[in-house]
C-alpha positions in Angstrom: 15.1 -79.6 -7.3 15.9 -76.3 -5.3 12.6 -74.2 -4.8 12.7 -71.0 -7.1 11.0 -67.8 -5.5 10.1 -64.5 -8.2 12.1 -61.2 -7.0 9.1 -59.7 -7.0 7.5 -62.0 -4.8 10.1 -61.2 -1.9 8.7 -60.0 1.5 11.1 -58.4 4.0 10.5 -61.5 6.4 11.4 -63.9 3.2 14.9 -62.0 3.1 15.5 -62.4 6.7 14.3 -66.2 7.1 16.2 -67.6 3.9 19.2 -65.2 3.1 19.9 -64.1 7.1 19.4 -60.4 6.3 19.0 -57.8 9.2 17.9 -54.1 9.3 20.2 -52.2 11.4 18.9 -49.3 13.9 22.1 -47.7 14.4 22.3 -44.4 12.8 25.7 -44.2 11.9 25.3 -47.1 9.4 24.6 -45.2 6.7 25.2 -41.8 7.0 25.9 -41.2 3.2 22.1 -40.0 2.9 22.8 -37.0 5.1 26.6 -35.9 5.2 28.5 -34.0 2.7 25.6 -33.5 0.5 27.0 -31.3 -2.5 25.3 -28.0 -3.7 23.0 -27.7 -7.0 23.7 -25.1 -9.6 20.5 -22.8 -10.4 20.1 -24.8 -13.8 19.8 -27.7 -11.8 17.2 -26.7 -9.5 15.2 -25.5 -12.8 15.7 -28.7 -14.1 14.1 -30.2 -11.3 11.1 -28.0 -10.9 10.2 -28.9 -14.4 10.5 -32.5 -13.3 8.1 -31.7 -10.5 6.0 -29.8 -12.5 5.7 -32.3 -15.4 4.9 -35.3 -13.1 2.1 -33.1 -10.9 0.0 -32.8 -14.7 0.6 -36.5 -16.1 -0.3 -37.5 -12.6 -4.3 -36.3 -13.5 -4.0 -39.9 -15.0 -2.9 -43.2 -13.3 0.8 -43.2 -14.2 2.6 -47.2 -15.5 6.1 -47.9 -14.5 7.4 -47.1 -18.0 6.4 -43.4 -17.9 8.2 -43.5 -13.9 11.2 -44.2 -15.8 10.9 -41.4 -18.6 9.4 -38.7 -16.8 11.0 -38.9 -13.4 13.8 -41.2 -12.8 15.2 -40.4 -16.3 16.5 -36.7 -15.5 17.3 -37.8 -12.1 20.3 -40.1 -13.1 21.3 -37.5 -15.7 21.3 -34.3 -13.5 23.2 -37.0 -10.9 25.8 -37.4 -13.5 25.2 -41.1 -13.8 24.9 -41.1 -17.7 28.7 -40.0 -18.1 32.3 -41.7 -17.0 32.9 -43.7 -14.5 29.3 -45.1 -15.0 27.6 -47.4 -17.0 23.9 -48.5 -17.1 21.9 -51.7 -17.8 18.6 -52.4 -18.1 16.6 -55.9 -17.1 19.9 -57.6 -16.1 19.1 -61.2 -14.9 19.9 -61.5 -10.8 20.0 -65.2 -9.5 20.4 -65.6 -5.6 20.8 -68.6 -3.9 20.4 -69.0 0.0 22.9 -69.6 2.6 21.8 -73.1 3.0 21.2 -73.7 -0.7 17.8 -74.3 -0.4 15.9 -71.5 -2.0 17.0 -69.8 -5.3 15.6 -65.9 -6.1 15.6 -65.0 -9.2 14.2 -62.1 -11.6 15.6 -58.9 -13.4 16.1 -56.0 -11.7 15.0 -52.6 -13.6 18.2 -50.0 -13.4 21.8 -50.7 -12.9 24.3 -48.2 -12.1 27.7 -49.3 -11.7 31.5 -48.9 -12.9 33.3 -52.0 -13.7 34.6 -52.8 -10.3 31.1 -52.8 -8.4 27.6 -52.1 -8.0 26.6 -48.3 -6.9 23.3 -47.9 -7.6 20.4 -50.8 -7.7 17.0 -49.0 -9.0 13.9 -50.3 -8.9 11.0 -48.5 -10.4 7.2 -49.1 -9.8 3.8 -47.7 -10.9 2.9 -44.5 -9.0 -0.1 -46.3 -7.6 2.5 -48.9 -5.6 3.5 -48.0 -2.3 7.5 -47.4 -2.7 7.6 -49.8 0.2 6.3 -52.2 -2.4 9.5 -52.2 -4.1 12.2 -52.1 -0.4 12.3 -56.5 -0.3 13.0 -56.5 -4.3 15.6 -54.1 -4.4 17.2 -55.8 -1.3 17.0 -58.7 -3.1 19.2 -57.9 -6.2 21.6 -55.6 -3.8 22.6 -59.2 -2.3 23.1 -60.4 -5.9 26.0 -57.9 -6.2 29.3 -59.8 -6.8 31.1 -57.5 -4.6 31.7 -58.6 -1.1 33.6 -55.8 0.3 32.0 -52.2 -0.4 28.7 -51.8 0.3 26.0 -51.4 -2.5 23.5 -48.8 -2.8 19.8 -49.0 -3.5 17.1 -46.3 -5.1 13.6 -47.5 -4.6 11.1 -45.0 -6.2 7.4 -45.0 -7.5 7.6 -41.5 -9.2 6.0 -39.2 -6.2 8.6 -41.2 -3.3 11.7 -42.0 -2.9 13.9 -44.3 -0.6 17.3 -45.1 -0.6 18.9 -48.2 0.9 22.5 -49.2 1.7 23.3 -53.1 1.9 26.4 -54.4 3.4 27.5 -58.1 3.1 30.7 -58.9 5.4 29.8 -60.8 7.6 26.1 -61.0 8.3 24.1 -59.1 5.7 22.7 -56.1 6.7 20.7 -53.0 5.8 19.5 -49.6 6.3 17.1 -47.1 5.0 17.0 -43.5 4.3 14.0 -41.6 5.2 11.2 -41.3 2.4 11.2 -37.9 0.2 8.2 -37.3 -1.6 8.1 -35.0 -5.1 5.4 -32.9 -3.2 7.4 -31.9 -0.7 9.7 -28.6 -1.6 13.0 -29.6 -1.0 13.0 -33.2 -1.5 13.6 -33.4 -4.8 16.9 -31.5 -5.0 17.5 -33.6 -1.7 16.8 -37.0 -3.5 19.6 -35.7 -6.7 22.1 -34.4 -3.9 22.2 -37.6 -2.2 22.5 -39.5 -6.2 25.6 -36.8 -6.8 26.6 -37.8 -3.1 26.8 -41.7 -4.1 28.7 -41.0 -7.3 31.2 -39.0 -5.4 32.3 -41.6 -3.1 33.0 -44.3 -5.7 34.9 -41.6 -8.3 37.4 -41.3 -5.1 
């Protein structure tokens, strides 16, 4: 009987040992975070202010993963555009992963799916804003390498309401990642950043 290991269980090290995954240094690997970034209207940055402003006063209390996804992440994926054509979304979808040497099977559901129906764009996974967002890297990595597509490279949003980190997976050839740097809602421009890189995602796969 192959060993079954919880998503949610996943360390970094668990991902490297079993599935062969590397994090790459190089800069240049994934330099959709940072390049070509489009503008925000004035309604936009509004929009996001009140996103801000809503999260700093329900934050007074300890904030579950439930409200993460209604009060923050919610307007996010709208204001990204991810609620209208080519996208879809899906909630909970089942992600089973078996490793190279068919020895260890991952399995769990992953919280957010973005995605058109030729591939993965966006993998989201959502945690309580007491969790560290680096709490949520391994899982999201997990489910990126449960993406049927082989070719393109899938795109991950890790977030815990106040921080967010994006990840970009590739899987020809050896399996490898890389991270954005972390934003934080506190911060002034790093909200508007955070949609900007979103729109910047959606871009490249309408092309």
């Amino acid at each position: 009987m192959i060993p079954t290991i919880q998503a949610n269980n996943l360390t970094l090290h668990d991902l490297k040992d079993k599935f062969g995954l590397e994090r790459t240094k190089e800069e240049q690997f994934f330099p959709e975070w940072q390049e070509n970034l489009p503008e925000l209207t004035d309604f936009e940055k509004q929009a996001l202010e009140e996103v801000k402003g809503d999260y700093i006063h329900l934050s007074e209390y300890p904030i579950l993963e439930p409200i993460v996804k209604m009060v923050v992440l919610s307007p996010l994926l709208k204001l990204a555009g991810f609620y209208r054509p080519p996208f879809y979304l899906t909630a909970e979808k089942e992600v089973r992963i078996l490793s190279e040497d068919e020895g260890t099977l991952v399995t769990g559901r992953l919280d957010l799916l973005v995605f058109t129906p030729q591939f993965w764009i966006l993998v989201i996974e959502a945690k309580r804003a007491q969790y560290s967002v680096e709490a949520g890297i391994p899982q999201a990595l997990a489910y990126m390498m449960g993406s049927p597509e082989s070719e393109k490279p899938t795109f991950g949003f890790v977030t815990n309401g106040p921080s967010f980190i994006f990840l970009k997976l590739t899987k020809d050839g050896t399996p490898t990642y890389g991270e954005s740097e972390q934003f934080s809602i506190r911060n002034k421009n790093d909200l508007p950043t955070v949609v900007k890189i979103l729109k910047r995602l959606g871009q490249l796969v309408s092309q």
